[in-house]
MIVEX-642493 format. One record per residue (C-alpha): x, y, z. Coordinates in steps of 0.001 Angstrom, whole numbers. Last residue first. Example, Ala and Ser with C-alpha at 12.3 -4.5 7.8 and 13.67 -1.06 7.14 Angstrom:
<sites>
+---------+---------+---------+
!      xx !      yy !      zz !
+---------+---------+---------+
!   13670 !   -1060 !    7140 !
!   12300 !   -4500 !    7800 !
+---------+---------+---------+
</sites>
This chain:
<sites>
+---------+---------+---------+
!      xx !      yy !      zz !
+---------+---------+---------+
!   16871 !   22564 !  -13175 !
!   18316 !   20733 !  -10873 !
!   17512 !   17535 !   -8855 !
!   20620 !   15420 !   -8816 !
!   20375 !   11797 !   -7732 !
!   23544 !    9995 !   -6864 !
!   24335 !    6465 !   -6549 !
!   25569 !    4923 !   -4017 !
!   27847 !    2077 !   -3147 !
!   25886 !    -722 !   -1508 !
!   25345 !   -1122 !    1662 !
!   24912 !   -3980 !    4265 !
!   23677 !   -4491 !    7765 !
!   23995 !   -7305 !   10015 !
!   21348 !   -8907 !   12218 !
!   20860 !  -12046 !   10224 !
!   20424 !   -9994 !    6895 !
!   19454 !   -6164 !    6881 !
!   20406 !   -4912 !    3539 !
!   20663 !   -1096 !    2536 !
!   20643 !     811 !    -833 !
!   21946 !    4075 !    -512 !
!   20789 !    7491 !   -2026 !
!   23522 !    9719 !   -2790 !
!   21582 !   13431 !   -2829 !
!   19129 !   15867 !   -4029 !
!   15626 !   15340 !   -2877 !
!   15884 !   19197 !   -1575 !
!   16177 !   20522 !   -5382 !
!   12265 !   18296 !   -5478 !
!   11524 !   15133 !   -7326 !
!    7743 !   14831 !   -8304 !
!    7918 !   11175 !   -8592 !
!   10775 !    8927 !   -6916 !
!   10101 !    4696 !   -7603 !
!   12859 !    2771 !   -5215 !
!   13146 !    -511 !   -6713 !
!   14317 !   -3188 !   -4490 !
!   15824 !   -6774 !   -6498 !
!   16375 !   -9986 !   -4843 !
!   12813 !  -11435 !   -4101 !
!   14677 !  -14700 !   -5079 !
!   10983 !  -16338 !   -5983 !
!   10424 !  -13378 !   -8119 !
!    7962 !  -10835 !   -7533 !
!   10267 !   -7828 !   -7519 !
!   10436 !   -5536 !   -4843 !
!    8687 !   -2206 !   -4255 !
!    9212 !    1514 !   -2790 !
!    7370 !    4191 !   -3618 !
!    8680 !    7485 !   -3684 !
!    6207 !   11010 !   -3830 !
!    2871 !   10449 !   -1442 !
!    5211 !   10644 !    1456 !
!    8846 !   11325 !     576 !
!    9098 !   14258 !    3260 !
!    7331 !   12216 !    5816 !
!   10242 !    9268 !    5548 !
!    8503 !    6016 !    4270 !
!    7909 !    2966 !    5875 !
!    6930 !    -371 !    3615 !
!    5124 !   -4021 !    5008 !
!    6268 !   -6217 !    2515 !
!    6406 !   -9374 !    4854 !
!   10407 !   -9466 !    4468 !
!   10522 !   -5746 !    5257 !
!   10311 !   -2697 !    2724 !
!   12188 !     235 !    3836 !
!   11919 !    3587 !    2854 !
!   13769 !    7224 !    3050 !
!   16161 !    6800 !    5955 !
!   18719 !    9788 !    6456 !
!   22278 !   10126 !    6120 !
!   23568 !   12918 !    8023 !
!   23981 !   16192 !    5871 !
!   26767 !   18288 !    4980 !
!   26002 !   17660 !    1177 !
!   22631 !   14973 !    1315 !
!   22847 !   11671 !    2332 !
!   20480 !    9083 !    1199 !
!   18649 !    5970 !    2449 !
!   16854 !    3422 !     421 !
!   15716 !      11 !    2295 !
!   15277 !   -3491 !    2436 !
!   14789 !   -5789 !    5021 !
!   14709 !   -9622 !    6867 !
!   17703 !  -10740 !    4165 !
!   18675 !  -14561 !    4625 !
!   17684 !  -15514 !    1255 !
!   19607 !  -13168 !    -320 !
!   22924 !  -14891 !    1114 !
!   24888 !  -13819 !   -2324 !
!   23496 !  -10783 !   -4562 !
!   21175 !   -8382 !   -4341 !
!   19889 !   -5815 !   -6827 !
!   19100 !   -2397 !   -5831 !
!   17100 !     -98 !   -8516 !
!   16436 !    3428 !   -8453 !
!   13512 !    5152 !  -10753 !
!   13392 !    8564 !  -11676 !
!   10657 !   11104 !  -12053 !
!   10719 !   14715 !  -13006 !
!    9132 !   17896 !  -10834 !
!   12194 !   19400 !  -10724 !
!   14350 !   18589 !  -13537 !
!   16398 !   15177 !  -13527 !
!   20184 !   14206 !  -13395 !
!   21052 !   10928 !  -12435 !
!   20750 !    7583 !  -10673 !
!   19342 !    4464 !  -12123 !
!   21911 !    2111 !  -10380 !
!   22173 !     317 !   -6808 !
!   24491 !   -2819 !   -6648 !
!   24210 !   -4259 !   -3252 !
!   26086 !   -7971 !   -1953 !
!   25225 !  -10010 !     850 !
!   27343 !  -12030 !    2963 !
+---------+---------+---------+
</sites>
């Protein structure tokens, strides 16, 4: 079992900068891949990055050049950081943290990001 506790979510001004954080908890040694997704009003829930155990990173083409995603350095490599620069009114939503460990997905709860001026 893994457990996701995302944080650093708010309200930021276009053009602003926020940073999301995901720590993991429990079997973290058996997670293949991290990632941020987020779900917009009325929207599906869409992937914005991954990082995978080798620290090869995807990004959605709307995020390009904007989020960066990262882990620590730590031996636990338990903590994702989600880096968001240059937000946008469309980058408003819940963004997830997600855990892929032994072929089973995990979430964590959510936190929102609200891009307003």
């Amino acid at each position: 079992q893994v457990q996701l506790v995302e944080s650093g979510g708010g309200l930021v001004q276009p053009g602003g900068s926020l940073r999301l954080s995901c720590a993991a908890s429990g079997s973290i040694f058996s997670i293949n891949a991290m990632g941020w997704y987020r779900q917009a009003p009325g929207k599906q829930r869409e992937l914005v990055a991954v990082i995978i155990s080798g620290g090869s990173t995807n990004y959605a083409d709307s995020v390009k050049g904007r989020f960066t995603i990262s882990r620590d350095n730590a031996i636990a490599k338990n903590t994702v950081y989600l880096q968001m620069n240059s937000l946008k009114p469309e980058d408003t939503a819940v963004y997830y943290c997600k855990a892929v460990a032994y072929y089973t997905d995990y979430w964590g709860q959510g936190t929102q990001v609200t891009v307003s001026s």
